[in-house]
VOBA-1610 file (N, C-alpha, C; in pm, whole numbers, padded with zeros to 5 digits, always signed):
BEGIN
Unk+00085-00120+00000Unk+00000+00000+00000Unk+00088+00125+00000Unk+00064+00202-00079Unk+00108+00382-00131Unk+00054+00436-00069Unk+00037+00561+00061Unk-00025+00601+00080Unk+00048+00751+00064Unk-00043+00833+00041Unk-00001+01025+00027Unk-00091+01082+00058Unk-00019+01133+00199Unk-00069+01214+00296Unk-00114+01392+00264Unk-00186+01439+00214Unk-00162+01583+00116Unk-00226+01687+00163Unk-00218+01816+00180Unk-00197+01943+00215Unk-00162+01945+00384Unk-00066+01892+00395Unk+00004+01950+00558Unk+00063+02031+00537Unk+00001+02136+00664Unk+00017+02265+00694Unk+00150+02280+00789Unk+00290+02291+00725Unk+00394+02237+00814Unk+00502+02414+00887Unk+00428+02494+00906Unk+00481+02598+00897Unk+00487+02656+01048Unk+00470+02519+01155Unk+00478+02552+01312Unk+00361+02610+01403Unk+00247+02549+01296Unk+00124+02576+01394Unk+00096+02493+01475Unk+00073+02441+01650Unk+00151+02322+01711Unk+00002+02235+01706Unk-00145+02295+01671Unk-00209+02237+01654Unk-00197+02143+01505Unk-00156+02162+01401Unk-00116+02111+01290Unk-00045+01999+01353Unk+00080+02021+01429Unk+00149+01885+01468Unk+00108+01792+01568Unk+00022+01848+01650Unk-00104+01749+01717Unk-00160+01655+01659Unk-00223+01713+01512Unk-00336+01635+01501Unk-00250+01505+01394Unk-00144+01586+01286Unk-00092+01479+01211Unk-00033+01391+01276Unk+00049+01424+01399Unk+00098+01315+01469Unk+00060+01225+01480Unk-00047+01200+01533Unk-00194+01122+01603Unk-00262+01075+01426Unk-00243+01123+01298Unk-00281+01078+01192Unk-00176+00993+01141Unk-00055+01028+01131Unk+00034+00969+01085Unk+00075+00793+01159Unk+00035+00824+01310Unk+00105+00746+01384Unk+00015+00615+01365Unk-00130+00673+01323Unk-00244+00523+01252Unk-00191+00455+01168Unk-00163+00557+01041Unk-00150+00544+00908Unk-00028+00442+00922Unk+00098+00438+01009Unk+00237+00374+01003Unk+00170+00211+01072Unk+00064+00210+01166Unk-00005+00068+01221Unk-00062+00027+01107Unk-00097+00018+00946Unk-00145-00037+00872Unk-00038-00050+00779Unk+00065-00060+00854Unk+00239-00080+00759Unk+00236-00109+00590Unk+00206+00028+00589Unk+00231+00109+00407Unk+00390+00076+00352Unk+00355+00021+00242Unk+00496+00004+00202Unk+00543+00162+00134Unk+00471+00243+00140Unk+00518+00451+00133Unk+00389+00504+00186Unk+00461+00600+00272Unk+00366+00686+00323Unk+00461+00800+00344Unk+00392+00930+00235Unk+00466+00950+00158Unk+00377+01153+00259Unk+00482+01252+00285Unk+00355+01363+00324Unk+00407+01506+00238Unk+00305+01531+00164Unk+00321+01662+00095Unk+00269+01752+00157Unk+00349+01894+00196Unk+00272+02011+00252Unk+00377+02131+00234Unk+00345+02254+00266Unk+00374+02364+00293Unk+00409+02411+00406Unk+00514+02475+00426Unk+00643+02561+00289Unk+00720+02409+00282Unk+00830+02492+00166Unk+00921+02379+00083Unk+01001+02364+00197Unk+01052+02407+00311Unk+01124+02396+00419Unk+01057+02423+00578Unk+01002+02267+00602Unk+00927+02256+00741Unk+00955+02347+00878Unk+00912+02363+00942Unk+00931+02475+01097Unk+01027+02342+01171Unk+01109+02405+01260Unk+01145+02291+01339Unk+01038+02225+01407Unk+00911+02325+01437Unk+00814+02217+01527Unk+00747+02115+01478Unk+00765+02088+01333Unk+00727+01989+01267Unk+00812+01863+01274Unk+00935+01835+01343Unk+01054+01741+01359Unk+00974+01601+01358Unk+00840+01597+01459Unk+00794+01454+01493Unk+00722+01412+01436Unk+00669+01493+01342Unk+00538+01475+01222Unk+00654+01422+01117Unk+00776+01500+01060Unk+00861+01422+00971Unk+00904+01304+00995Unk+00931+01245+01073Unk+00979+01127+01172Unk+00882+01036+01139Unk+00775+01096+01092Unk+00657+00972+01085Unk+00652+00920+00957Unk+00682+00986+00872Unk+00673+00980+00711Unk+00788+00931+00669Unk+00805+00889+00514Unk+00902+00818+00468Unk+00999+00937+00428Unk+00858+01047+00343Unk+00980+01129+00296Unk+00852+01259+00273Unk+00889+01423+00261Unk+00825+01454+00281Unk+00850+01563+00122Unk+00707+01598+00048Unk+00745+01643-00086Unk+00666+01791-00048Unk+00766+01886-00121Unk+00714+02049-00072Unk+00587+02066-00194Unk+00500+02090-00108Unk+00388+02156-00240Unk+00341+02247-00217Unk+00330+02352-00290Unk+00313+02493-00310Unk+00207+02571-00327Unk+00095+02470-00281Unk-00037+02519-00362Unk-00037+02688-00407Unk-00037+02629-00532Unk-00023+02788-00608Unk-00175+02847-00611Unk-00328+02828-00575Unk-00410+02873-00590Unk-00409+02994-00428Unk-00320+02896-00374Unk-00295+02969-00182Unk-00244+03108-00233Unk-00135+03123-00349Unk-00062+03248-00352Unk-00161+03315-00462Unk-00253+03305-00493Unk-00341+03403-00616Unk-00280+03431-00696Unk-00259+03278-00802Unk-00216+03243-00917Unk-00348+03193-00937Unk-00500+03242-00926Unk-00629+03209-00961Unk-00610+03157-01147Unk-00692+03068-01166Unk-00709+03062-01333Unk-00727+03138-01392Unk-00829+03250-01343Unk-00858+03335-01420Unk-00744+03480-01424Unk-00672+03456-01309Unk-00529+03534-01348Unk-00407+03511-01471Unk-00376+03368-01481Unk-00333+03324-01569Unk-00342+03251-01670Unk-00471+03268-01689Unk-00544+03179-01832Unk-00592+03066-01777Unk-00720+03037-01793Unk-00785+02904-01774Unk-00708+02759-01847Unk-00687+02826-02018Unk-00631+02735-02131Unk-00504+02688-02064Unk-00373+02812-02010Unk-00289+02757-01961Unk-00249+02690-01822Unk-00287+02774-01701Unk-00295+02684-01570Unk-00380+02552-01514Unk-00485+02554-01589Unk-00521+02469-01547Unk-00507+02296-01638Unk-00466+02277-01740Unk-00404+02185-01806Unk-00267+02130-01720Unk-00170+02237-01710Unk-00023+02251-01642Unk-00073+02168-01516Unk-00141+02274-01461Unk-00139+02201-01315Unk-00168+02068-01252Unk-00323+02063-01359Unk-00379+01866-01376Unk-00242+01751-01379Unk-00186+01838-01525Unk-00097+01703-01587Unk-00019+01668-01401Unk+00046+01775-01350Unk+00124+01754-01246Unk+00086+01667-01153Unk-00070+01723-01122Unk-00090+01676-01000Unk-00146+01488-01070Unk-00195+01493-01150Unk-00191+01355-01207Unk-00116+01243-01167Unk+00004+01324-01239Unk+00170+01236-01226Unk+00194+01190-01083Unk+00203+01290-00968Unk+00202+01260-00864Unk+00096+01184-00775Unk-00025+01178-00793Unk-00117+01091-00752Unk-00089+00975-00828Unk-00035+00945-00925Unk-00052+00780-00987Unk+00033+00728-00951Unk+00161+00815-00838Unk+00274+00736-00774Unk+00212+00618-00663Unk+00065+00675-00636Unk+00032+00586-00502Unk-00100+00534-00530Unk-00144+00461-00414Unk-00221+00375-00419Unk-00366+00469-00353Unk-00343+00555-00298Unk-00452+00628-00196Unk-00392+00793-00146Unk-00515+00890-00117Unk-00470+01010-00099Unk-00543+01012+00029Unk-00480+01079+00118Unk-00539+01101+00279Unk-00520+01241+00243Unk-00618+01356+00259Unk-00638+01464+00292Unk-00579+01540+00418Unk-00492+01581+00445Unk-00431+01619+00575Unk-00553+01680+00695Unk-00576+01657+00800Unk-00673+01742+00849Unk-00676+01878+00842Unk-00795+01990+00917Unk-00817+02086+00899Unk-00920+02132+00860Unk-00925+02278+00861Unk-01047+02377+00809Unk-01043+02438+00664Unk-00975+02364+00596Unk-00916+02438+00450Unk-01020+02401+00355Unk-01124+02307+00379Unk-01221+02328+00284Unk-01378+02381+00299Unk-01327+02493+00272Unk-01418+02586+00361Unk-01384+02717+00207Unk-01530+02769+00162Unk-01494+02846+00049Unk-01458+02981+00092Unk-01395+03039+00278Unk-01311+03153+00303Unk-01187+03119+00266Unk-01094+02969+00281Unk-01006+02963+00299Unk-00922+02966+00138Unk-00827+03048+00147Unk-00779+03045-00013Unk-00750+02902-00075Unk-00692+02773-00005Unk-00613+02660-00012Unk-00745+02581-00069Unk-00886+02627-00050Unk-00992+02533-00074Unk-00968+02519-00228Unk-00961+02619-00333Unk-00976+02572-00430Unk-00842+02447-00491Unk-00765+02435-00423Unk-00652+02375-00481Unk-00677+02204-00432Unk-00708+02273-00296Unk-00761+02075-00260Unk-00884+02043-00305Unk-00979+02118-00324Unk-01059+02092-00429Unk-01064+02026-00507Unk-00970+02062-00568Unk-00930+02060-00696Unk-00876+01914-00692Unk-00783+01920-00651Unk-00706+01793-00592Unk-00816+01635-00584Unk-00900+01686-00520Unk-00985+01550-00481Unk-01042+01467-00613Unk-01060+01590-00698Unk-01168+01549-00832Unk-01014+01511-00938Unk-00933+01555-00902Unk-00793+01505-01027Unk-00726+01343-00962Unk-00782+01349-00863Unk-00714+01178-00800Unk-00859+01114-00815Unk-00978+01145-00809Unk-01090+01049-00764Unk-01097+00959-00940Unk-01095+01096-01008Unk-01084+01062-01204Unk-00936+00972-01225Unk-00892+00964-01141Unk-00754+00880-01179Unk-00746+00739-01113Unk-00871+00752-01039Unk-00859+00584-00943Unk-00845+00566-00831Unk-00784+00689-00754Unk-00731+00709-00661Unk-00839+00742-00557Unk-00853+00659-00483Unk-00954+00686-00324Unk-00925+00827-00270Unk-01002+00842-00253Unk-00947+01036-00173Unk-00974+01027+00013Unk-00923+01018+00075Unk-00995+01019+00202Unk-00990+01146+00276Unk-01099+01215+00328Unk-01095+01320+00396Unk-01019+01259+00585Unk-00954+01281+00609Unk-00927+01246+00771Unk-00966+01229+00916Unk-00983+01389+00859Unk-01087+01498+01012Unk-01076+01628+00969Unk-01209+01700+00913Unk-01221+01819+00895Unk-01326+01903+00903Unk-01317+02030+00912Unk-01427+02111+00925Unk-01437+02127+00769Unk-01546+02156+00737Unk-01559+02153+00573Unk-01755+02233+00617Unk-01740+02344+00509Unk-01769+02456+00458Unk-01788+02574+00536Unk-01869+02669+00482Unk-01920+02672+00400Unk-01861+02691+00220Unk-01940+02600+00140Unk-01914+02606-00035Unk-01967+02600-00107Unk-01938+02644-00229Unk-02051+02679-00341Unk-02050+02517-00421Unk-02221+02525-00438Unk-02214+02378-00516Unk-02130+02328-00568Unk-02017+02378-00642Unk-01898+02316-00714Unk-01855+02252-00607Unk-01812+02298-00548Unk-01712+02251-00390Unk-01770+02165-00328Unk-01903+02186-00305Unk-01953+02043-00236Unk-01947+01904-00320Unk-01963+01938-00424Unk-01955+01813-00523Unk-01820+01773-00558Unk-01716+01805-00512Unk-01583+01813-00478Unk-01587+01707-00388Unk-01634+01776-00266Unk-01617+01713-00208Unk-01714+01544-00169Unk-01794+01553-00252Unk-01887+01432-00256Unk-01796+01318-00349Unk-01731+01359-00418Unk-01646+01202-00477Unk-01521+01160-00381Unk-01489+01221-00246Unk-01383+01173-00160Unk-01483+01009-00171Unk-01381+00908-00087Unk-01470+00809-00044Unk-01476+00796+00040Unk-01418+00895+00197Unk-01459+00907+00288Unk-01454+01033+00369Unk-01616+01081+00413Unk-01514+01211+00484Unk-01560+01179+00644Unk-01451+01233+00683Unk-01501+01246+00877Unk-01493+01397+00917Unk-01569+01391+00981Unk-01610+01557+01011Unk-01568+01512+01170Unk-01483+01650+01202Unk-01450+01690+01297Unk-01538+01719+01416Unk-01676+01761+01407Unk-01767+01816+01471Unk-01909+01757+01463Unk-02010+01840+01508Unk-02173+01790+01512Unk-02174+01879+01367Unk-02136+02004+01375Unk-02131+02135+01290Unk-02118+02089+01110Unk-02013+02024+01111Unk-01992+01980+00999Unk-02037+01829+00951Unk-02051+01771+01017Unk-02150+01629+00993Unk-02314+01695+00967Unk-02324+01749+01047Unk-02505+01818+00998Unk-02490+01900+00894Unk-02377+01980+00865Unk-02427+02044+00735Unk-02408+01984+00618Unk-02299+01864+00609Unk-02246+01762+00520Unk-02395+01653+00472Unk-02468+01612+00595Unk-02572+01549+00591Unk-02690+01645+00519Unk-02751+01763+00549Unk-02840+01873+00508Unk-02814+01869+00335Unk-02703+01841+00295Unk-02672+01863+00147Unk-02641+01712+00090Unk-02697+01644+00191Unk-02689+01511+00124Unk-02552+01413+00090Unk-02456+01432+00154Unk-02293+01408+00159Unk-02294+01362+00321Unk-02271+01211+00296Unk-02238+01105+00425Unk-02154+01156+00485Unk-02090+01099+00611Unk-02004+01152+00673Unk-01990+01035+00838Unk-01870+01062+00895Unk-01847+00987+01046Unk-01860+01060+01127Unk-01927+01095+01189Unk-01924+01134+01319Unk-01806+01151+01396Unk-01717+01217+01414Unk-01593+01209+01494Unk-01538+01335+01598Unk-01423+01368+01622Unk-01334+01396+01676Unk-01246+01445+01678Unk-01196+01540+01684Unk-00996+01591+01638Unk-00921+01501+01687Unk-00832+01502+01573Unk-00743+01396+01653Unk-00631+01459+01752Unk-00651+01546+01805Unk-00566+01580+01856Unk-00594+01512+01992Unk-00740+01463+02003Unk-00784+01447+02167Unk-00673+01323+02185Unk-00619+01280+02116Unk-00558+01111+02125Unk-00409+01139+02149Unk-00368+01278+02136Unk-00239+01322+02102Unk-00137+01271+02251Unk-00052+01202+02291Unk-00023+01149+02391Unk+00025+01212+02503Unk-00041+01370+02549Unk-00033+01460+02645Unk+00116+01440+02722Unk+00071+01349+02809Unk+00172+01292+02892Unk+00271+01292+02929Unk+00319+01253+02745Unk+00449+01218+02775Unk+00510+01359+02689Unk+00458+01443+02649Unk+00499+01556+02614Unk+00518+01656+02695Unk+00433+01641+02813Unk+00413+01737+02917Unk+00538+01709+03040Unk+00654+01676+03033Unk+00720+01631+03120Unk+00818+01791+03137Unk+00875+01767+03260Unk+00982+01888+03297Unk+00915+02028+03341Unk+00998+02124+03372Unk+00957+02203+03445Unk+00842+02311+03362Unk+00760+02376+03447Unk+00684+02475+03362Unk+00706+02597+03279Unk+00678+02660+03208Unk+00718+02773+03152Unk+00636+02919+03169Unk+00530+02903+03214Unk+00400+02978+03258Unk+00471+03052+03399Unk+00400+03141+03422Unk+00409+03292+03576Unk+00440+03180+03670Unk+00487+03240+03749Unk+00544+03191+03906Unk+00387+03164+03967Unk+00299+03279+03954Unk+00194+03304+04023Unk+00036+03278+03966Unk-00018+03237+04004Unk-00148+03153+03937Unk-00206+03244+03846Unk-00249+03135+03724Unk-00247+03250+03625Unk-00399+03152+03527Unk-00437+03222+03425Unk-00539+03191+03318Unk-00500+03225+03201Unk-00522+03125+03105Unk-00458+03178+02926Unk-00578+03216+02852Unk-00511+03333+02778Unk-00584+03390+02658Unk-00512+03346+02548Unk-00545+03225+02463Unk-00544+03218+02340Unk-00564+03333+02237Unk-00504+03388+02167Unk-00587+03484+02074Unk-00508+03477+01943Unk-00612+03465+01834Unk-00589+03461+01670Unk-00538+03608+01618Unk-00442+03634+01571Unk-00382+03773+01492Unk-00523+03825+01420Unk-00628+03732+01382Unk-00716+03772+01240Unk-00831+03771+01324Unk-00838+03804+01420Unk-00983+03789+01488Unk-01066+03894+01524Unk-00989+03915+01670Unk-01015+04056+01715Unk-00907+04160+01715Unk-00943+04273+01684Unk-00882+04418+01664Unk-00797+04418+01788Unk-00691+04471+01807Unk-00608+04511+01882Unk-00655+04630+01993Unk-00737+04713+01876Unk-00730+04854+01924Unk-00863+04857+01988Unk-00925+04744+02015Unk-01081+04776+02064Unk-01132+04666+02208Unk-00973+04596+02242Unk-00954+04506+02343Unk-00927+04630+02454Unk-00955+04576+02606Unk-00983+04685+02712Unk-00974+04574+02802Unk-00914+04632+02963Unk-00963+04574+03064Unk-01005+04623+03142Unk-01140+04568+03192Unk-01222+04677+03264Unk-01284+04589+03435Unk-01231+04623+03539Unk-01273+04562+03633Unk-01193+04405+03657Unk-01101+04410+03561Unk-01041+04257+03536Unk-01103+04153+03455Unk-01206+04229+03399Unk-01279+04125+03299Unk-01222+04211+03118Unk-01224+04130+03060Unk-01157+04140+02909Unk-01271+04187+02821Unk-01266+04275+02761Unk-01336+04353+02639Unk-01337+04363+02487Unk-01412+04328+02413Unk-01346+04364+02261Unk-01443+04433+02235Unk-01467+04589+02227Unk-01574+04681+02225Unk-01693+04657+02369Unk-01777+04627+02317Unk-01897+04616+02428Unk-01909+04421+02421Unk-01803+04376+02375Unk-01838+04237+02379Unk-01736+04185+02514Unk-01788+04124+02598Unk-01743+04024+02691Unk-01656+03930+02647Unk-01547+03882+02673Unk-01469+03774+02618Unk-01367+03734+02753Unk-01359+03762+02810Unk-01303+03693+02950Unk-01374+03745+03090Unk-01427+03726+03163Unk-01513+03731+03258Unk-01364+03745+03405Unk-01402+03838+03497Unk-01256+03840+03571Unk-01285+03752+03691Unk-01144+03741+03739Unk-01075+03626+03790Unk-00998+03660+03901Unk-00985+03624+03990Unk-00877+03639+04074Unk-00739+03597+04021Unk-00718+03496+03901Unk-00566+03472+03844Unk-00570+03582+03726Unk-00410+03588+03732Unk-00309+03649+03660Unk-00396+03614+03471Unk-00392+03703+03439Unk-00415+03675+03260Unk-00290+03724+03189Unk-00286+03591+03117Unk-00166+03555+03031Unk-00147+03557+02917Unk-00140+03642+02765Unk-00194+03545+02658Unk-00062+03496+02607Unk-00131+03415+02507Unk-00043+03287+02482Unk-00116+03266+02284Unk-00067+03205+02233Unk-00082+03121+02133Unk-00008+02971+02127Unk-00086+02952+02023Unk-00013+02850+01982Unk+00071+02805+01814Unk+00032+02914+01755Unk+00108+02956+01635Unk+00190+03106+01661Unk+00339+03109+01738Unk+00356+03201+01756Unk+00396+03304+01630Unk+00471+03218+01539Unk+00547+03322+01454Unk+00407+03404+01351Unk+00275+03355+01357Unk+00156+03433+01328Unk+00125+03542+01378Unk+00083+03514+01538Unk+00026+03570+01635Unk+00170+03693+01738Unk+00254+03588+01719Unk+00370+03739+01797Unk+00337+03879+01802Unk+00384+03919+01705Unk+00328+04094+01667Unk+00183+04100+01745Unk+00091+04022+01687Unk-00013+04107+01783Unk-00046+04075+01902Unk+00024+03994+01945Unk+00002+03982+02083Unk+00098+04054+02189Unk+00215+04114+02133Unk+00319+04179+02203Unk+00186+04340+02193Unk+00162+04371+02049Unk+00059+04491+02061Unk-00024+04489+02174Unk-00109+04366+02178Unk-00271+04388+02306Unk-00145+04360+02398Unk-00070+04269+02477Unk-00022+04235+02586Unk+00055+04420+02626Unk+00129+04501+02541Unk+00096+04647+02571Unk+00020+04703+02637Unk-00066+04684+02514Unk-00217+04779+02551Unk-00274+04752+02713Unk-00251+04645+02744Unk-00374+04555+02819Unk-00258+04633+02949Unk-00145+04581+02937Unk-00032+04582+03075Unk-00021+04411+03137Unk-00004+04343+03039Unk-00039+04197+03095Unk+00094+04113+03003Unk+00114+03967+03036Unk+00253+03956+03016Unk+00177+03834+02868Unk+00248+03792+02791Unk+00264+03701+02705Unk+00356+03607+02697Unk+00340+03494+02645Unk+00392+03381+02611Unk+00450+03332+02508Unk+00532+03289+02456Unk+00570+03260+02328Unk+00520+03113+02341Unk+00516+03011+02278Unk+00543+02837+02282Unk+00557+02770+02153Unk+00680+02739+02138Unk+00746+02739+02014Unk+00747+02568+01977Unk+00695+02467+02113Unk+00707+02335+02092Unk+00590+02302+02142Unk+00547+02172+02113Unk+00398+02087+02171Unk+00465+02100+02316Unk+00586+02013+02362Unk+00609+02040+02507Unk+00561+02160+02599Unk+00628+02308+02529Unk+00602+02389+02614Unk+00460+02433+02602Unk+00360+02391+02527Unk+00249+02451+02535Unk+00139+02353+02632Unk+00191+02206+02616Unk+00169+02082+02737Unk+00195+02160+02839Unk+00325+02177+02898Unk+00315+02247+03016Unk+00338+02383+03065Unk+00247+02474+02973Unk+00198+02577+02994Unk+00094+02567+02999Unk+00020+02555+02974Unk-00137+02482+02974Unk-00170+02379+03103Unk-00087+02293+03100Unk-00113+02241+03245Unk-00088+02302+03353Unk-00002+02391+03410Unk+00048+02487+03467Unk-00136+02587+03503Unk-00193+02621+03424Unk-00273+02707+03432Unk-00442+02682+03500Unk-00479+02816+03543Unk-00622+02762+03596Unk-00708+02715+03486Unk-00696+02733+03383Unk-00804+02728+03250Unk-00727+02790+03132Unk-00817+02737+03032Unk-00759+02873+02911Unk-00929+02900+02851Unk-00893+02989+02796Unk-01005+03090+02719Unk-00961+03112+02526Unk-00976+03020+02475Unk-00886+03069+02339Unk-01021+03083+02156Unk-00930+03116+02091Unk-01025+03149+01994Unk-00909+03057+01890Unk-00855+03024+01954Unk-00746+02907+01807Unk-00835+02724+01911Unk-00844+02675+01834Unk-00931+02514+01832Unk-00825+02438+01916Unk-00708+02418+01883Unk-00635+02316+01945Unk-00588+02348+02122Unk-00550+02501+02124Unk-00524+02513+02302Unk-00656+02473+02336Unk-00804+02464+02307Unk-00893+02440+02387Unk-00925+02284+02396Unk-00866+02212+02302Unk-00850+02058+02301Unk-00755+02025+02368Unk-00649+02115+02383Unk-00536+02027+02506Unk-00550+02060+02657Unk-00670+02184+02672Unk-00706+02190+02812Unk-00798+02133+02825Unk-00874+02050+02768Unk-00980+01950+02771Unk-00907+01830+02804Unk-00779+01765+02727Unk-00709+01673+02759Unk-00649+01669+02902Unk-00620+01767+02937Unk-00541+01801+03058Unk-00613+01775+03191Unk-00739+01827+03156Unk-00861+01825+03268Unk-00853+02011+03308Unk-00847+02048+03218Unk-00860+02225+03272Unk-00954+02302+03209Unk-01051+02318+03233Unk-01157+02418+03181Unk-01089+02485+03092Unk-01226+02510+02945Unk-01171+02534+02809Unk-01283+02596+02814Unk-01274+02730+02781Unk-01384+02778+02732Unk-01343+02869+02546Unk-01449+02816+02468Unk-01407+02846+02361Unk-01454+02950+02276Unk-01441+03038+02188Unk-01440+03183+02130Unk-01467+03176+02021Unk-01544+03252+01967Unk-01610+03278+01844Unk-01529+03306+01744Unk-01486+03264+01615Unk-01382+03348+01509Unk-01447+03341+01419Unk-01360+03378+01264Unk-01398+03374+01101Unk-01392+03238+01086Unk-01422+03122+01172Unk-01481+03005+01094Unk-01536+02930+01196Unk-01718+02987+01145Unk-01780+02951+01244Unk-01826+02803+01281Unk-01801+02678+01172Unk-01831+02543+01205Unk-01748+02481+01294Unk-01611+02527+01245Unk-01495+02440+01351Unk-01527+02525+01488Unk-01535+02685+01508Unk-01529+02709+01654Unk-01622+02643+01736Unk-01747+02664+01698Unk-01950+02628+01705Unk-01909+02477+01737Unk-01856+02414+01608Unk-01896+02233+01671Unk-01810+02224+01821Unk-01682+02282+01827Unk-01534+02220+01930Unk-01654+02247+02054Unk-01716+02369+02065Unk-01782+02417+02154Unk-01909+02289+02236Unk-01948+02292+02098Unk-02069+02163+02147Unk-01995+02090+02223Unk-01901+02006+02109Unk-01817+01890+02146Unk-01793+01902+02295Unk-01736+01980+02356Unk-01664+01987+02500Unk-01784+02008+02571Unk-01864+02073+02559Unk-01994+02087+02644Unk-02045+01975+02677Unk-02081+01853+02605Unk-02189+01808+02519Unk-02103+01648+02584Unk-01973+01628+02593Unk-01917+01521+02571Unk-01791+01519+02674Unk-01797+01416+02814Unk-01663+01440+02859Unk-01531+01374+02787Unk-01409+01386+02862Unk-01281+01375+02751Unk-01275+01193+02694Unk-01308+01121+02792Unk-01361+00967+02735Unk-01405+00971+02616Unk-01549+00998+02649Unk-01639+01023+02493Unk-01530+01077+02408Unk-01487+01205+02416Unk-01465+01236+02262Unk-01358+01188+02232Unk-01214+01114+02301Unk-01150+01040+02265Unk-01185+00931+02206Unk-01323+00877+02214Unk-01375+00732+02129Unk-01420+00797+02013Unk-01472+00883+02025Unk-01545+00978+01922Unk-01431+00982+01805Unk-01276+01052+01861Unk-01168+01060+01718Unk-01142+00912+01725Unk-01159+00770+01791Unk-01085+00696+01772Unk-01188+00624+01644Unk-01323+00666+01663Unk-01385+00599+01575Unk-01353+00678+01456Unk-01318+00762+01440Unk-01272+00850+01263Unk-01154+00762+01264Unk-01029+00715+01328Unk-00948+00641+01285Unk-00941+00520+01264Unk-01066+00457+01297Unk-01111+00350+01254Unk-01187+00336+01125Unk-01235+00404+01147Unk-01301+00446+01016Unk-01241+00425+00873Unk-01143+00534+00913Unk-01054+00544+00802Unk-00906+00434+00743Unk-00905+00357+00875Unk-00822+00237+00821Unk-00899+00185+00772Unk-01006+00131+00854Unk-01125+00041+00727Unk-01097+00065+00629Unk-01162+00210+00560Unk-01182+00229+00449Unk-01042+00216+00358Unk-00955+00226+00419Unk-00794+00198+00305Unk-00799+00079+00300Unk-00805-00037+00359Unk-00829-00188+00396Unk-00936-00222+00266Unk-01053-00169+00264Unk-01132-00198+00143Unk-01090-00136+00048Unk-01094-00006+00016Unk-01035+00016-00071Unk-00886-00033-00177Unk-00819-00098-00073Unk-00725-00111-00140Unk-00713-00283-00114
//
């Protein structure tokens, strides 16, 4: 069995290396004679070290629709012939395509049209397409029908299984895989978090405005909207994609008079996060590893409302047992389906 692992997001977002870890580490128990992972940039973040480790070999792909090289920028007649023949060639190296997880097929995200694209140039070639674990839409009929020739998708959420179902496109019921991610043994050694008891603010660069965050009474503001409720602990913010989020979080952590975090490895964000009374975040994965941890997660509204909306249910709705069976059944799932399929 060939397997190619395709659009990993390898550029040190530590939720990205959560979840492939925990994807990859299935994919190597159904001993592929290649398992093979294409993603972006052509030169991985160091925090990607254990996700490479998993793979045989890892091929840089560029999705050129990500940089607005649109068709209709450079000729329909010419990019899109070019690009087929390519991606052709490279899908007929293997036996099966695993979709990397994520929110990328979603018609905000620029990368949708390329994996899109992708699914319908391997499904016409023979090639099984498997979705992993993802949030998927909102998309314009093209896109859904994109995504209806995968031969399997697992939805990350309630959010995206009900809207997948509403338009008539099956789906598994599942889980991030990050809930499976092996905490534990990542979380070892000393802490990196305040001396003095403290609470994390997750916060996305693309979310909320800088200039309209306030603290008022010790509770957190973004205009007249509520977003942290006050506390007797220390507020911290933090990410978990720093080289994104830096700049604006050195800006609000200014504004505010409050200290920030960098966390440049799964380790230090394990035990920064464990370290803490709770976190409060608007990025998906810190609120899945304080769920893992056993630390109150309360989760935040952003520009993509299925993945924030379902994680939300999910943790409400389901203690950390449940939704660990919940991703284990998407990874069951999805060996099955390579097992038949192939």
């Amino acid at each position: 069995m060939r397997i190619l692992v395709l659009h990993a997001w390898m550029k040190g977002n530590l939720g990205d290396v959560l979840q492939l870890s925990v994807l990859l580490s299935a994919l190597r128990e159904l001993e592929p004679r290649v398992l093979d992972l294409a993603g972006f940039p052509h030169r991985p973040a160091n925090e990607t070290q254990e996700i490479l480790a998993l793979a045989d070999r890892y091929l840089p792909d560029t999705f050129p629709w990500y940089w607005g090289l649109s068709p209709a920028f450079v000729g329909r007649l010419v990019f899109e012939p070019w690009w087929t023949k390519r991606r052709r060639a490279l899908f007929s190296r293997y036996d099966a395509v695993v979709c990397a997880p994520g929110p990328y097929l979603a018609a905000y995200d620029a990368r949708a049209t390329s994996a899109l694209s992708d699914i319908t140039i391997a499904s016409e070639l023979g090639r099984p397409v498997f979705l992993a674990s993802h949030s998927i839409g909102p998309l314009e009929p093209d896109g859904l029908a994109a995504v209806g020739k995968a031969a399997l998708r697992i939805a990350r959420e309630s959010s995206t299984h009900r809207y997948l179902r509403e338009r008539g496109l099956s789906s598994v019921l599942a889980a991030d895989l990050a809930f499976l991610y092996p905490y534990g043994q990542a979380g070892a050694g000393a802490g990196n978090g305040p001396a003095v008891p403290y609470r994390l603010l997750f916060l996305r660069s693309n979310n909320l405005q800088a200039n309209t965050l306030r603290l008022e009474g010790g509770a957190l503001y973004a205009g007249p909207r509520l977003i942290v409720e006050a506390a007797t602990e220390q507020l911290v913010l933090a990410t978990s994609d720093y080289r994104r989020d830096a700049g604006f979080l050195a800006k609000v952590a200014r504004r505010l008079g409050v200290s920030w975090v960098r966390c440049r490895s799964v380790p230090e964000l394990v035990r920064l996060i464990g370290g803490s009374s709770g976190v409060v975040s608007d990025r998906y994965h810190p609120a899945i590893c304080a769920a893992a941890l056993g630390k109150p997660a309360q989760v935040l509204s952003n520009r993509e409302p299925h993945k924030m909306q379902g994680l939300s249910k999910l943790l409400a709705d389901n203690t950390l047992e449940e939704l660990q069976d919940l991703a284990r059944a998407g990874l069951r799932a999805l060996r099955a389906a390579l097992r038949t399929a192939l």
